[in-house]
TORDOMI-840677 format. One record per residue (C-alpha): x, y, z negated; residue in three letters. Coordinates in steps of 0.5 Angstrom, whole numbers, plus 500, padded with zeros to 3 digits. Layout:
XYZALA...
END
This chain:
569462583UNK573467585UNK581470583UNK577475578UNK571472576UNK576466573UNK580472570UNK575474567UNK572468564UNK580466561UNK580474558UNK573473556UNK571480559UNK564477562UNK559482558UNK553478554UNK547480560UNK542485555UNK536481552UNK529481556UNK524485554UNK520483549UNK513481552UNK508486548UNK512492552UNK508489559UNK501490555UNK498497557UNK497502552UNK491503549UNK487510549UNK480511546UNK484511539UNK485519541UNK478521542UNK476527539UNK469529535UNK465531542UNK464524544UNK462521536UNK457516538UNK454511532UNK459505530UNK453500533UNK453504539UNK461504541UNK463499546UNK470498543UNK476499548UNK480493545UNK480488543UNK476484549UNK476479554UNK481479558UNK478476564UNK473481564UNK474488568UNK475493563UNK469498561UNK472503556UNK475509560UNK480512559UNK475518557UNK469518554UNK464524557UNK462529554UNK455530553UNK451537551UNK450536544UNK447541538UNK453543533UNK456537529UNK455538522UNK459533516UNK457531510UNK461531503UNK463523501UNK463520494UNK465513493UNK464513486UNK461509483UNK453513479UNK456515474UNK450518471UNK445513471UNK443509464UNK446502466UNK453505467UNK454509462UNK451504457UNK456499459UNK462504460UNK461510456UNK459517458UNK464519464UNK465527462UNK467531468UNK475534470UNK476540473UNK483543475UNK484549470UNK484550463UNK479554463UNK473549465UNK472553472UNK475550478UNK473543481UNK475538485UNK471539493UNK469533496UNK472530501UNK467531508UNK465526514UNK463526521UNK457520522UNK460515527UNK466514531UNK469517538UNK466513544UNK471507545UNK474507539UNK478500539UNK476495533UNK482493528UNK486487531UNK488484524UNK484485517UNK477487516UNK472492514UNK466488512UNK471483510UNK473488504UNK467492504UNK470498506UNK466504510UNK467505518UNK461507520UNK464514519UNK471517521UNK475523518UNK479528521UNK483533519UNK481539516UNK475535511UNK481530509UNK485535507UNK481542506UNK480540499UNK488540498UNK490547501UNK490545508UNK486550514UNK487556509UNK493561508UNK498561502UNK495568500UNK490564498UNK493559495UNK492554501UNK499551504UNK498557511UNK497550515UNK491548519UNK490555521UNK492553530UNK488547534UNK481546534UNK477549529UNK470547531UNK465546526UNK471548519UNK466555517UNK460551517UNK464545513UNK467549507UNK462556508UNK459553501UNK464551497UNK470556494UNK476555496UNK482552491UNK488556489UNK494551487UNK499556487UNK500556479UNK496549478UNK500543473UNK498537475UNK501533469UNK496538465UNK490537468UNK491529469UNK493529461UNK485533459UNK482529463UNK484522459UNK483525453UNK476528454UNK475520457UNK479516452UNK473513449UNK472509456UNK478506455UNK483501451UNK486504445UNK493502445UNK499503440UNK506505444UNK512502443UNK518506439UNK520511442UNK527513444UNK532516450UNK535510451UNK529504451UNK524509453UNK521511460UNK518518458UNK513521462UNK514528462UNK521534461UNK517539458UNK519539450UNK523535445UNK523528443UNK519529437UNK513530443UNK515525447UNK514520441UNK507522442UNK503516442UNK499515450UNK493516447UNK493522442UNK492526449UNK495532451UNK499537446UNK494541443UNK495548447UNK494545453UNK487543450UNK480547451UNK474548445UNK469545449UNK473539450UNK474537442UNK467536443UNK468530447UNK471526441UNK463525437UNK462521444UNK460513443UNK466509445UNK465504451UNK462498450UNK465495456UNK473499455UNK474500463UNK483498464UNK487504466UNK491503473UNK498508474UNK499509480UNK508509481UNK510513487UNK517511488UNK520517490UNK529518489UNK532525485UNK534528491UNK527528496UNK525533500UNK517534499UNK515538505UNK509541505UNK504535508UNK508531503UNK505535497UNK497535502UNK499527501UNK500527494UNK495532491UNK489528495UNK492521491UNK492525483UNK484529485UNK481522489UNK484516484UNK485521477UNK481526477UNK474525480UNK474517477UNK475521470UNK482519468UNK481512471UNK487512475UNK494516473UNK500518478UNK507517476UNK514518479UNK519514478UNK524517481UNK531514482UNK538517480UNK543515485UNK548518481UNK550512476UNK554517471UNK548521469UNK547520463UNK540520463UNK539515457UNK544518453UNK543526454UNK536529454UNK539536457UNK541530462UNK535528463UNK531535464UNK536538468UNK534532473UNK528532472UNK527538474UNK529539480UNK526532482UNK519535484UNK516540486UNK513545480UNK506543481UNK508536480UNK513536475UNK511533468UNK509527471UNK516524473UNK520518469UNK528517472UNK532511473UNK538509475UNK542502477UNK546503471UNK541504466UNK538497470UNK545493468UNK544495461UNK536493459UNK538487464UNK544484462UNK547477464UNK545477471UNK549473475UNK553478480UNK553474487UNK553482492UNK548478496UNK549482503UNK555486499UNK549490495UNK549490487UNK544485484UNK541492479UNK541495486UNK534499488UNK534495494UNK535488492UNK531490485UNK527496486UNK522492481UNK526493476UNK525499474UNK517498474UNK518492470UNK521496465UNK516502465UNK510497463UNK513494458UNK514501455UNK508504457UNK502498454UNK497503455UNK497501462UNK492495464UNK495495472UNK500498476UNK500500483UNK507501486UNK507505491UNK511508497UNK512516499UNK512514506UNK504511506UNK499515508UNK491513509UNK486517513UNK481515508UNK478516501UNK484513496UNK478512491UNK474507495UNK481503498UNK483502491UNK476501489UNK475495495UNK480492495UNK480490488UNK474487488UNK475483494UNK481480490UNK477480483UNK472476488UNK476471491UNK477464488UNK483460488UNK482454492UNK486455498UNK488461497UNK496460497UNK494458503UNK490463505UNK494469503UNK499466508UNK496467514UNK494474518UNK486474519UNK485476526UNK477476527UNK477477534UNK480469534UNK478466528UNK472468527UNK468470521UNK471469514UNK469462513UNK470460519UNK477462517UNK477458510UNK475452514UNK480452519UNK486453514UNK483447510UNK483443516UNK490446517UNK493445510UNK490438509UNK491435517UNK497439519UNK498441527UNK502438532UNK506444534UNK513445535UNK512450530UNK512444525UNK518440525UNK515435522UNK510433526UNK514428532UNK517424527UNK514417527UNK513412521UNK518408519UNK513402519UNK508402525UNK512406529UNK506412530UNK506419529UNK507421521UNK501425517UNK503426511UNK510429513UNK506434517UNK501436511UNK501441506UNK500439499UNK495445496UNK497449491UNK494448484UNK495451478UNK503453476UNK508451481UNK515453478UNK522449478UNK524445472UNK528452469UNK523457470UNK522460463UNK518459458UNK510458461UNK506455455UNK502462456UNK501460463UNK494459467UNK491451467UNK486449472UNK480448469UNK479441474UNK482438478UNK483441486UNK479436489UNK474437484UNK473445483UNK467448487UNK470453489UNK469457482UNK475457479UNK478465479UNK471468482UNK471474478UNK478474476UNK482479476UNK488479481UNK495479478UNK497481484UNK495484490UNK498485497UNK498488504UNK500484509UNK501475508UNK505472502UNK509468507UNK514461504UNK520465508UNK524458508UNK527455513UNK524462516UNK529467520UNK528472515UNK536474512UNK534475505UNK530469503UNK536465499UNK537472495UNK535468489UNK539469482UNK540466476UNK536459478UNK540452478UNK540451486UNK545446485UNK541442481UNK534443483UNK535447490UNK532453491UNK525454488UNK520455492UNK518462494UNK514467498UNK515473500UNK511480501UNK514484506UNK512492503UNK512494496UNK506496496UNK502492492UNK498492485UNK501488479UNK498487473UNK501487466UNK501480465UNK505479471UNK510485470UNK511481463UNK512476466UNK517478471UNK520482466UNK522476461UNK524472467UNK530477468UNK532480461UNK531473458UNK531467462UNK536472468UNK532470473UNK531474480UNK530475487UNK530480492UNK525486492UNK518482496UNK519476494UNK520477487UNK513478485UNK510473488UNK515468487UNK513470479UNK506469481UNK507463485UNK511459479UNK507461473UNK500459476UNK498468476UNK493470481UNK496473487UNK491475493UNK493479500UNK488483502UNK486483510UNK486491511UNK484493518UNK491493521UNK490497529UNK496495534UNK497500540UNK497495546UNK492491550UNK495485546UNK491478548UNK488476543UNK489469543UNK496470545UNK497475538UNK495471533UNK499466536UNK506470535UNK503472528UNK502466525UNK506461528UNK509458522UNK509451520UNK502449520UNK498456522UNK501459517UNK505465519UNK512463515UNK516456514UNK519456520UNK523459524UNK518461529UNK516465524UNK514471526UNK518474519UNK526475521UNK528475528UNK521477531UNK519483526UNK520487533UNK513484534UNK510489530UNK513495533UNK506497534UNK502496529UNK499501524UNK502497518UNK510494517UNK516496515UNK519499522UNK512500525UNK512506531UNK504506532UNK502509525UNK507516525UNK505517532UNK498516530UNK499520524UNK501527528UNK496526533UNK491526528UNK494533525UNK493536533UNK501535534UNK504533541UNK507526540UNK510522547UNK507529552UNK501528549UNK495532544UNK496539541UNK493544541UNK491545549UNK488539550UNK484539544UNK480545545UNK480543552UNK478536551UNK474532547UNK476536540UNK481533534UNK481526532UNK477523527UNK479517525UNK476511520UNK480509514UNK486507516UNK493505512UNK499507515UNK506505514UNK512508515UNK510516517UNK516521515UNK518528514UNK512530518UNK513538519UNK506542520UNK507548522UNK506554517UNK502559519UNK505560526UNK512558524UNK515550522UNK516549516UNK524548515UNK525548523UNK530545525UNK534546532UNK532541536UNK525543534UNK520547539UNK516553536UNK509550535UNK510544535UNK512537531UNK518534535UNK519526535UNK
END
């Protein structure tokens, strides 16, 4: 060693060597996800680029020929159920139609399709389409996505002034026939509140709790406590309702009441709302709201971060906020919290400033507030929270519908282990391929290093240990000793080993997830042992599993759940394992839903479905091989993760802006046309600008005219 390296090495100036990089930046990237409207081919006709053998040539190209072809021509979708037909309405009540305006004169157009997908189009790497029954024989783009909600026409004619530049091609003929909306002056809280009262005898009938400032969580700023104590089901204030919808009150109620769901997007009190933000949220109130006939109703929960408002207190404090919370169009449809408000309902919290954050905190409870609003809001049978960062591609009614069937669908044994692991179809097979092969992990174990379990021996004949490898199923309620009260909580009607298979088929889920419930012991994840108010001395900490994304459906009997648990027993966990954890311990019904998840790189298959479920025994948690934590770079590419890159890229190239020197305008009317994409969900897409009529919206100074900047 010489004089300076020894001196270096005494001071301790040697610098750390950067780390390597990680193995997926040396995949190629994949290229057919761009392919445009001029290459659409039958999904039976489509040789996917990805994903395929590896040890064959690629056949896909980079891109697809362009064959002379008669105009495309799209077609309107509907994915609601036949809401005419004599079977449905004998059973759910006659659906009556919604419209808009107050006067019964402007409807909702319907979103439109092109049959088919771009040539090459790669396959969903995780999750599944037939799995979930969720159509992906059609592909959306742009102007049939969005054309119902303002986009591609002016704001002099009520439309946002976006969509006006790129390719064009085919948008006359798609709307020639339908009248474009004028949304400068529509409320959306008026026309969600006249399209439950007309349809109110499909649903429960459900008293509210009383109300004032300070318990309750009210729904709109538009008068005094006197209409705020208007039950839910008395509708609409009187002048907001039309002649001919008083007659809808002679209709024979349901003989099969259906639940109404909110949907809550979590949003905060000084949001900024871009004009594709508001495209975004008209397309969720018109597809789940106002199409289903009031099956669905979207709420704001919109947090304060400023803790001496006195928002429970003042009601003038209370509309102020409010007001300027949301754009117009919305306003009426928010609710206000704040962390002190949250200290106050949820008392008696043990303070530990986990990670040096408040215990109330949005980050460490952000379902908190949730808890509340359902416990204040019993006309609500489910609850979808919902983040203002996601985007779908698709049609939100057909989504939400699916993947609550799926879940409705599921039985219960296996599931827990099931929920915990990525289905990769391209390795695992079909989903009873699947099913099986988790049983025979969770029964048998693996001898992977993964498990560190499995190279011990057996203290009486010296060979390898089984039962230290295996994993006990988990059957019914699987709480620790100082779980609050659970005499309501579900008991398997059998035993494991007797049930068929039958136990929860046709069940409703309590909770519904969209990436696996994974067990984060002994996993890297940082935040696994923010656990609150249980008897960790005594007992260790509870068993728990985590979801990460908060976007998940819960229904009441578990937000009852969770709400006792913290205001009676002060029992929490952070964020995305609380829910689940809930779950997990009184014996309630919780079910990931594969959805279709794309990744941008030429991964190995094999190889992907290694690094996501290399948890103990397959499972993609409980180890620290654990693709959750200190691997999380992992999912850099995906469409759907906390920290995913690929879904906004994918995004704004889909609305024909640059991304990375690539797409825009030039390419796509020189090329192979826009995008068209299936139904895809992404997470996260932020502060997308569009540009507005010829100039971006709110332009910024490293911002280029014409084009959205990365």
């Amino acid at each position: 060693m010489s004089w300076a390296s020894s001196r270096a090495l005494e001071f301790g100036s040697f610098k750390d060597k950067p780390p390597p990089p990680a193995q997926w930046e040396s995949f190629g990237f994949l290229q057919r996800y761009y392919g445009g409207l001029r290459t659409l081919v039958p999904l039976i006709e489509n040789e996917p680029e990805y994903p395929r053998d590896h040890e064959l040539p690629t056949t896909a190209s980079d891109n697809a020929t362009l064959q002379a072809r008669d105009p495309l021509k799209s077609k309107p979708v509907s994915p609601y159920p036949d809401y005419t037909s004599s079977k449905y309405t004998s059973e759910h009540g006659e659906v009556v139609e919604c419209f808009l305006d107050d006067k019964n004169s402007i409807t909702v157009p319907a979103v439109h399709v092109y049959n088919g997908v771009p040539q090459g189009f790669p396959n969903a790497v995780m999750g599944s389409y037939g799995l979930l029954n969720l159509t992906n024989d059609v592909c959306f783009e742009r102007f049939g996505r969005f054309g119902p909600y303002g986009y591609g026409y002016s704001r002099r004619r009520g439309g946002i002034g976006a969509g006006l530049e790129g390719d064009r091609e085919g948008v006359e003929e798609m709307w020639k026939n339908v009248e474009e909306v004028d949304y400068t002056n529509l409320r959306w809280v008026e026309a969600q509140e006249r399209c439950h009262t007309r349809n109110a005898h499909r649903f429960k009938s459900q008293a509210m709790h009383q109300a004032d400032a300070f318990h309750l969580m009210p729904l709109d700023s538009r008068g005094s406590m006197q209409k705020r104590d208007r039950k839910p089901d008395d509708g609409p204030p009187a002048d907001l309702i039309h002649p001919k919808d008083k007659e809808t009150n002679r209709l024979t109620a349901a003989e099969t009441p259906l639940p109404r769901t909110a949907v809550i997007i979590r949003t905060w009190d000084d949001a900024e709302y871009t004009q594709e933000d508001i495209l975004h949220i008209r397309s969720m109130i018109s597809e789940l709201a106002i199409l289903s006939g009031g099956e669905y109703t979207i709420h704001f929960l919109i947090h304060v971060k400023d803790d001496n408002a006195p928002i429970w207190a003042d009601e003038d404090t209370y509309d102020r906020i409010l007001d300027k919370s949301l754009p117009i169009e919305f306003r009426g449809m928010g609710t206000l919290w704040s962390e002190r408000q949250m200290a106050l309902i949820y008392g008696g919290l043990a303070e530990s400033f986990f990670r040096g954050l408040p215990v109330h905190g949005a980050y460490r409870s952000t379902y908190m507030p949730v808890q509340y609003f359902a416990h204040q809001h019993p006309e609500y049978d489910y609850f979808w929270n919902w983040e203002k960062d996601i985007r779908y591609t698709g049609q939100w009614y057909h989504l939400f519908d699916k993947l609550q069937s799926f879940a409705r669908e599921q039985p219960r044994k296996g599931l827990w282990e099931r929920n915990g692991r990525f289905y990769v179809p391209s390795v695992h097979g079909s989903w009873e391929d699947f099913k099986q092969m988790v049983r025979v992990q969770t029964e048998m174990g693996t001898e992977s290093p993964n498990n560190m379990w499995s190279g011990l021996k057996d203290s009486k004949d010296g060979k390898p240990s089984t039962a230290s490898k295996i994993d006990k199923p988990i059957w019914g309620p699987h709480g620790p000793p100082d779980a609050f009260n659970g005499s309501a909580d579900p008991v398997p009607p059998t035993t494991y080993e007797k049930d068929k298979h039958s136990w929860g088929v046709g069940e409703e889920a309590d909770l519904i997830t969209l990436n696996p419930l994974f067990d984060p012991s002994g996993a890297t994840w940082i935040l696994s042992e923010d656990v609150t108010g249980y008897n960790v001395s005594r007992d260790g900490l509870p068993e728990r599993r985590t979801a990460i994304i908060t976007a998940a459906r819960l229904s009441r009997r578990l937000l009852n759940t969770m709400h006792r648990e913290t205001a009676l027993a002060h029992h929490t966990m952070f964020s995305e394992m609380w829910p689940a954890s809930c779950a997990l311990h009184h014996g309630l019904k919780a079910v990931y839903a594969p959805h279709p998840v794309y990744i941008d790189r030429d991964w190995p298959t094999q190889y992907l479905a290694n690094v996501m479920n290399a948890g103990k025994n397959g499972a993609s948690g409980g180890a620290r091989t654990s693709v959750f934590g200190e691997r999380e770079h992992n999912f850099r590419g995906t469409t759907w993760y906390y920290n995913a890159g690929f879904s906004e890229n994918l995004w704004r190239r889909w609305l024909g802006y640059r991304v990375d020197n690539s797409g825009g305008e030039e390419e796509e009317i020189a090329g192979e046309g826009r995008m068209c994409l299936p139904g895809i969900l992404l997470h996260p897409v932020k502060g997308v600008q569009l540009v507005i009529e010829g100039k971006e919206e709110d332009k910024g100074p490293d911002e280029a005219e014409g084009e959205a900047v990365e």
